[in-house]
C-alpha positions as CSV (number, residue, x, y, z in Angstrom):
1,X,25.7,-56.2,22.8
2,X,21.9,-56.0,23.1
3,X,19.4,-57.1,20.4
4,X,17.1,-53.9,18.4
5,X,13.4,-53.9,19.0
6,X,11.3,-52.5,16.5
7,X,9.3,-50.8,19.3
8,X,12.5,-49.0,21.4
9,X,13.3,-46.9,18.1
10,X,9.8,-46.8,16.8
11,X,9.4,-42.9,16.2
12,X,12.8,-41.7,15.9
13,X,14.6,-41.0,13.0
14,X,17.6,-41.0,14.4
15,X,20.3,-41.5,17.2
16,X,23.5,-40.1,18.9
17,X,25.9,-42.8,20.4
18,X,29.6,-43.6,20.3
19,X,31.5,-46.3,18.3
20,X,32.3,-48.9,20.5
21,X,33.5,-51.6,18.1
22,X,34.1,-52.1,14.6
23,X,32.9,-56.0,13.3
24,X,33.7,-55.5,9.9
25,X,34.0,-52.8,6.8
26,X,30.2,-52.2,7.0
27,X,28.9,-53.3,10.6
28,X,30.2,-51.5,13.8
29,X,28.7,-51.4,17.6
30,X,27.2,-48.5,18.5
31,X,26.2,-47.5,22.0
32,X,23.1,-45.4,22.4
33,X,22.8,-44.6,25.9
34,X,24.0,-47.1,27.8
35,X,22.9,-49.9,25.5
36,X,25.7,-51.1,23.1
37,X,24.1,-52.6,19.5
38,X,25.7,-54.1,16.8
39,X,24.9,-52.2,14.0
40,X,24.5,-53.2,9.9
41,X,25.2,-49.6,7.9
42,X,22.2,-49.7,5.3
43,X,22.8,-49.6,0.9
44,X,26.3,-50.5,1.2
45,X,28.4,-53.9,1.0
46,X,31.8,-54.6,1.8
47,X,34.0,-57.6,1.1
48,X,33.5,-60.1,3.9
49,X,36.3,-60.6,7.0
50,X,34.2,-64.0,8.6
51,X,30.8,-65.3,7.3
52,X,30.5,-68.8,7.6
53,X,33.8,-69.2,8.6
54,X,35.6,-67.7,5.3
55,X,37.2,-64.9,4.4
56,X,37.0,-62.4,1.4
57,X,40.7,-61.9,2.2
58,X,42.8,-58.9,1.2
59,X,39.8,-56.7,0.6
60,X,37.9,-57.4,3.6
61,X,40.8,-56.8,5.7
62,X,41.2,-52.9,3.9
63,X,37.6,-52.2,4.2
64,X,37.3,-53.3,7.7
65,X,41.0,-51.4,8.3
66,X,39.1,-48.0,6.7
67,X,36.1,-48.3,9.0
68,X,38.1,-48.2,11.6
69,X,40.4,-45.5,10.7
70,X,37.7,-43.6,9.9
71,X,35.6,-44.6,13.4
72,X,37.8,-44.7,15.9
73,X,36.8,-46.5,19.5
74,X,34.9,-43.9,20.9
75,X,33.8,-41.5,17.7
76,X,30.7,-39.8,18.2
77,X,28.2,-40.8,15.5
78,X,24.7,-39.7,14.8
79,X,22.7,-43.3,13.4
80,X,20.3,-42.1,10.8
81,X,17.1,-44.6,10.2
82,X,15.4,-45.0,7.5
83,X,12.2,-46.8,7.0
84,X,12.7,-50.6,9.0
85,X,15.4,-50.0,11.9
86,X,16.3,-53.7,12.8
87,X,16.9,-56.4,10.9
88,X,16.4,-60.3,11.3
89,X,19.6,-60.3,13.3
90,X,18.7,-58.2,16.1
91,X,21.0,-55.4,14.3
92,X,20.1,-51.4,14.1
93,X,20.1,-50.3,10.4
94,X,21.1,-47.3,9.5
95,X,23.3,-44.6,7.8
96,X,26.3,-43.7,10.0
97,X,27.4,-39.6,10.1
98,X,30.1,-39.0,11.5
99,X,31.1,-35.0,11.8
100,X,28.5,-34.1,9.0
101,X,30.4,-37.2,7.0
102,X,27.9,-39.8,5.5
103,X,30.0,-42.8,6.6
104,X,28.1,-45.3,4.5
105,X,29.0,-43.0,1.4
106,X,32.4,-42.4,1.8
107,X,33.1,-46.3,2.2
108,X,31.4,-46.5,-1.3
109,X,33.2,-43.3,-2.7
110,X,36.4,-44.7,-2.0
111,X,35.8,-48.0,-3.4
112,X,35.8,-49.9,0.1
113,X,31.7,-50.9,-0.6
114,X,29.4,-51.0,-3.3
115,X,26.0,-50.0,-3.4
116,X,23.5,-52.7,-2.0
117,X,19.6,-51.2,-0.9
118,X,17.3,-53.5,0.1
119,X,13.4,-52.6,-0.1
120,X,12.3,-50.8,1.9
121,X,15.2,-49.2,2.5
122,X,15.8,-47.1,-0.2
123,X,17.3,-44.0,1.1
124,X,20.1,-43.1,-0.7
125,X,19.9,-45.7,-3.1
126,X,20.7,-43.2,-6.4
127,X,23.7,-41.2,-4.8
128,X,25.1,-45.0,-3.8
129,X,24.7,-46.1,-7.2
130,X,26.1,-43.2,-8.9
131,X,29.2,-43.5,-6.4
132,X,29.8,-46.6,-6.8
133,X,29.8,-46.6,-11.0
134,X,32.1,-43.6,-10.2
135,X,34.5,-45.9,-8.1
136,X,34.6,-49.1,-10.6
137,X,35.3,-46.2,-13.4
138,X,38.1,-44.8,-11.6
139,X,39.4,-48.1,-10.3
140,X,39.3,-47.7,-6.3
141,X,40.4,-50.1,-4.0
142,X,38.5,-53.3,-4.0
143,X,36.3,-51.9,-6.9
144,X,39.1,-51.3,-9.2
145,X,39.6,-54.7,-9.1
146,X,36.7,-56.6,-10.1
147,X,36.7,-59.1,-12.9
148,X,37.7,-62.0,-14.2
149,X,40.4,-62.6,-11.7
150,X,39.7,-59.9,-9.2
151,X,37.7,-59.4,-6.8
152,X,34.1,-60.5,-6.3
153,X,30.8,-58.7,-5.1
154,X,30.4,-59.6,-1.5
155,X,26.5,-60.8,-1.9
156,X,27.7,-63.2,-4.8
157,X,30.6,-64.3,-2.8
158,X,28.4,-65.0,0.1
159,X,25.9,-66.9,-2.0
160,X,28.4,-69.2,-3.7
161,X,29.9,-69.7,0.2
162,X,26.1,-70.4,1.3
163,X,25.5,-72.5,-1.5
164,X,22.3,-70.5,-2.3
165,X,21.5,-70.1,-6.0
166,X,21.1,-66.6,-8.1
167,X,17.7,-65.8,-9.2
C-alpha cells in the first residue's frame, strides 16, 4: 500500500478504483490504477478494532463486519474528495460511493459510525449530523448503546487509550 501525495490527486475531485481490503469499520484499501492506498472515509468514526494495541471490542468487530459486507474484496467504488485529500498518515480521504450508495452515510445511518468532520473537511457535515441524532434516537447498533455503561465515542475512547486530555 503506497503513501497519498497531495500533488498526484491535486485537481481531481474524485476517483474510480476497487476495494482491495478492509482495515477497519471506517478505513479500507482502495486501488486506483494500479496503486493500492489505504484509505480514511472522511465525517465518520467507528468504534476501534486495533489502535495502540486495544480494542473497542464488540462494536468494532460489527462495524468493521458491515464495511465489509457492504465492500466486498473487489467492489467498484468511486472515492469522492473533498477539500484536503491526504492526511498525516499517508491515507486518501474521502467519501466512498459505492453503486450511487454514500458509504460513509449508510455506516452512520445504521448506527455503525457517528458523525466526526474535521476542518476543512466539511462536506457533508449537516446530513452526518442529522443521521447520526437520528441513529442514537432510534437506538442502532453501537449507537443505541451509548451511555453510562455502553458504549463509548471512538475519539474519546482513543484519547483516554492515548492518554491525551479533552479540551
Amino acid at each position: 500500500i503506497e503513501k497519498c501525495s497531495y500533488d498526484e490527486f491535486r485537481d481531481v475531485k474524485e476517483v474510480k478504483g476497487k476495494i482491495m481490503r478492509v482495515m477497519d469499520g471506517d478505513t479500507v484499501g482502495i486501488q486506483v490504477g494500479k496503486v493500492a492506498y489505504s484509505t480514511r472515509m472522511l465525517s465518520v468514526d467507528t468504534p476501534e478494532t486495533h489502535y495502540m494495541g486495544k480494542s473497542q471490542g464488540y462494536w468494532g468487530d460489527r462495524a468493521s463486519e458491515f464495511t465489509t459486507k457492504m465492500l466486498p474484496l473487489g467492489t467498484s467504488v468511486v472515492l469522492e474528495f473533498d477539500r484536503e485529500k491526504c492526511d498525516k498518515y499517508g491515507r486518501l480521504l474521502g467519501h466512498v460511493w459505492k453503486d450511487n450508495i454514500h458509504v460513509n452515510r449508510e455506516l452512520v445511518q445504521t448506527g455503525f459510525a457517528v458523525n466526526y468532520c474535521i476542518f476543512p473537511n466539511m462536506a457533508y457535515c449537516e446530513e452526518l449530523a442529522r443521521d447520526t441524532a437520528d441513529a442514537i434516537a432510534e437506538r442502532k447498533n453501537f449507537l443505541g448503546d451509548m451511555g453510562e455503561n455502553g458504549s463509548e465515542l471512538p475519539y474519546n475512547w482513543r484519547r483516554t487509550v492515548s492518554k491525551v486530555p479533552s479540551d
